[in-house]
Backbone as CSV, one residue per row, in Angstrom:
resi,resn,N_x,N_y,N_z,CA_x,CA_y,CA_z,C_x,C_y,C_z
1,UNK,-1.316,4.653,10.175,0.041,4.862,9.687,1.059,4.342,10.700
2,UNK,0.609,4.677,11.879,1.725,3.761,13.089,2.197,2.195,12.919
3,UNK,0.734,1.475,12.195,1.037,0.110,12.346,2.013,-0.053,11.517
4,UNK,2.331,0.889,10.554,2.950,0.263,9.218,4.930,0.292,9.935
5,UNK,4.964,0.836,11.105,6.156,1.163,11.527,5.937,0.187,12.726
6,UNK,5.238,-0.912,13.066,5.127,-1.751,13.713,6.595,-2.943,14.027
7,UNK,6.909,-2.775,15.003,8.175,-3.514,15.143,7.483,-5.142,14.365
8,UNK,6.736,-5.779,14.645,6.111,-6.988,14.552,5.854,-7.179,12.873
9,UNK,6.602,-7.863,11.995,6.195,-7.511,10.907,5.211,-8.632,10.330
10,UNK,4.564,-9.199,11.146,3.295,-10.063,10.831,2.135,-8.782,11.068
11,UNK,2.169,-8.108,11.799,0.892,-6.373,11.967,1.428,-5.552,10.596
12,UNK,2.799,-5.309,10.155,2.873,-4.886,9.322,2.359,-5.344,7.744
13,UNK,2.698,-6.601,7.579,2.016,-7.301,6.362,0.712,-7.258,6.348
14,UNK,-0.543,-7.388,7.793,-1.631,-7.778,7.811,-2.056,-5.876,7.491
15,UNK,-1.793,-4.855,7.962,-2.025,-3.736,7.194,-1.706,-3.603,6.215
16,UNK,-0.619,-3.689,5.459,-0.023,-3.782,3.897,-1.570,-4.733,2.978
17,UNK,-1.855,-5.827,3.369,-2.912,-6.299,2.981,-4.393,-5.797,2.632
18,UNK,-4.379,-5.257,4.010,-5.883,-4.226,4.263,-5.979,-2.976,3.046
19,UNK,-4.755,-2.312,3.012,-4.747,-1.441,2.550,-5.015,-1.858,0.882
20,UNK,-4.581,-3.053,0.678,-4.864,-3.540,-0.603,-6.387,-2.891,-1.041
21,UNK,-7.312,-3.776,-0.359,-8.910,-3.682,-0.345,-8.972,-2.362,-0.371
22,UNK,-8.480,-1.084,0.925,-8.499,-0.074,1.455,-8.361,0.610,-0.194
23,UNK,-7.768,0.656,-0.549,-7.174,1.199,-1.824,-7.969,1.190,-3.180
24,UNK,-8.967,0.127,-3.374,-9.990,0.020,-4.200,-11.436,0.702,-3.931
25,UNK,-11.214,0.987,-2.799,-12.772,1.965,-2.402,-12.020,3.377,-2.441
26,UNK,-10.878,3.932,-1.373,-10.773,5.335,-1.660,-9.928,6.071,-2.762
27,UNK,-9.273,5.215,-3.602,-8.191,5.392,-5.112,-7.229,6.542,-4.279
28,UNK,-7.668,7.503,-5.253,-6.194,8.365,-5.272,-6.329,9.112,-3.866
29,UNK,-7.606,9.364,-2.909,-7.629,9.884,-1.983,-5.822,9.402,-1.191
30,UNK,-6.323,8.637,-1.015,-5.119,7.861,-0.208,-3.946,7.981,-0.242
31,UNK,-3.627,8.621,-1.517,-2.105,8.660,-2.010,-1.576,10.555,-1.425
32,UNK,-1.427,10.325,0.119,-0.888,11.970,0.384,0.978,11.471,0.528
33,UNK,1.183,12.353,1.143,2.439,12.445,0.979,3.374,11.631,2.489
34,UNK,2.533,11.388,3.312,2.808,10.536,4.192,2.475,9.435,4.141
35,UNK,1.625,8.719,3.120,1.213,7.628,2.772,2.483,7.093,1.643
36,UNK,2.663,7.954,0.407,3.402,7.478,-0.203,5.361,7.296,0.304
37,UNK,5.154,8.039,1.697,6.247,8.046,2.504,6.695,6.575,3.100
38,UNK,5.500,6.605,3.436,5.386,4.698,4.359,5.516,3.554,3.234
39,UNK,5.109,3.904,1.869,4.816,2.966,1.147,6.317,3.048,0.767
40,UNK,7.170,3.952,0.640,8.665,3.880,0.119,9.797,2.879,1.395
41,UNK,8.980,3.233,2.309,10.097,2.583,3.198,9.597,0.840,3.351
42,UNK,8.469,1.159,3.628,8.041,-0.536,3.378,8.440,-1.376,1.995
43,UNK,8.906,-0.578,0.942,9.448,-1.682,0.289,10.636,-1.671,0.229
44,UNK,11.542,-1.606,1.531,12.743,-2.240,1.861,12.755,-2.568,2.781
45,UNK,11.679,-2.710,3.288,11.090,-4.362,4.674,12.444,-5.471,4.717
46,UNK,12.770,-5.496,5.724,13.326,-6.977,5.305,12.661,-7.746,5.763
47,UNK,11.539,-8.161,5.704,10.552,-8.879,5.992,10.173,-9.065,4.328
48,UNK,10.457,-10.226,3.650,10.144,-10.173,1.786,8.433,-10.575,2.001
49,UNK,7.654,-10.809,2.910,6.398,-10.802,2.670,6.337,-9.691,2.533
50,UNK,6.262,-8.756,3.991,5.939,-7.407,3.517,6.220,-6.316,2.451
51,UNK,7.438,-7.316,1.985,8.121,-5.945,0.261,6.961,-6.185,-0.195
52,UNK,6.425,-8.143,-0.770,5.448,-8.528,-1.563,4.109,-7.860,-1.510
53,UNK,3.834,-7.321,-0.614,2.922,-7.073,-0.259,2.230,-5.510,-0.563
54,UNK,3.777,-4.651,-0.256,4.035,-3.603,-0.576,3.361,-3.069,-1.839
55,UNK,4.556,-4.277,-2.646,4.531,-4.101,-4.263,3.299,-4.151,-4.792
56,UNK,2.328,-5.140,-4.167,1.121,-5.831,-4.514,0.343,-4.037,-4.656
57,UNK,0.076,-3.727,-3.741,-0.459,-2.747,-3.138,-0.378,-1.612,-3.846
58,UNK,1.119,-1.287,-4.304,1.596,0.066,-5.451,1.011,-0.689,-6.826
59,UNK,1.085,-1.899,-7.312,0.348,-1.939,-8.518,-0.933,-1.841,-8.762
60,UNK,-1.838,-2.335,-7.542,-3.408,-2.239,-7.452,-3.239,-1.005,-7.720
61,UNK,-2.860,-0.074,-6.918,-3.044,1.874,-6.868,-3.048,1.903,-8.328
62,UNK,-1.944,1.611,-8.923,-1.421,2.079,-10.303,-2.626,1.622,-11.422
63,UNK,-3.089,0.236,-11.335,-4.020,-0.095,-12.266,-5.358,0.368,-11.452
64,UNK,-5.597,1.008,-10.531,-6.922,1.185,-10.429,-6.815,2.593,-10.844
65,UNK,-5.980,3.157,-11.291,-6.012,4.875,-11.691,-6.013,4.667,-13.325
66,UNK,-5.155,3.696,-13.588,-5.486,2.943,-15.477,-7.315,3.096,-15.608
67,UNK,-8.133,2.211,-14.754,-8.956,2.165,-14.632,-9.806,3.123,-14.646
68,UNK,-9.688,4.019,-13.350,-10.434,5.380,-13.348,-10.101,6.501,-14.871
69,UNK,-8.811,6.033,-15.515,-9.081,7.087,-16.519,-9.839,6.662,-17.451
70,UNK,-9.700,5.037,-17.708,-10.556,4.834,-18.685,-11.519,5.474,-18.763
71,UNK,-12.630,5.407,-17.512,-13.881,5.358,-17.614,-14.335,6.783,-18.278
72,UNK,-13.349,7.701,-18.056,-13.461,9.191,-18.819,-13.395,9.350,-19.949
């Protein structure tokens, strides 16, 4: 969670990324309340990779929970 407050916003995008992948193995685990904290402020990065990246990241979450309900 530190990196994501990383002055350097090339460390910040390259976690924003990870977490992509990160996000398809643990789903909703991931989503606590300090996670979805970091994810609010990172998408007003002014760094527009890292918004992109952001965004990328909140839609995977969103369609991989589409996903998990299907399967029920």
């Amino acid at each position: 969670m530190d990196l994501l407050k990383d002055d350097n916003s090339e460390v910040r995008l390259n976690v924003t990324k990870s977490l992509i992948k990160f996000s398809r193995v643990v789903g909703d685990e991931m989503m606590t309340t300090p996670f979805k904290n970091a994810l609010t402020t990172l998408t007003k990065d002014p760094q527009w990779r890292v918004k992109m990246a952001t965004f990328e990241l909140i839609g995977d979450i969103g369609f991989q929970r589409i996903l998990d309900k299907d399967q029920f």
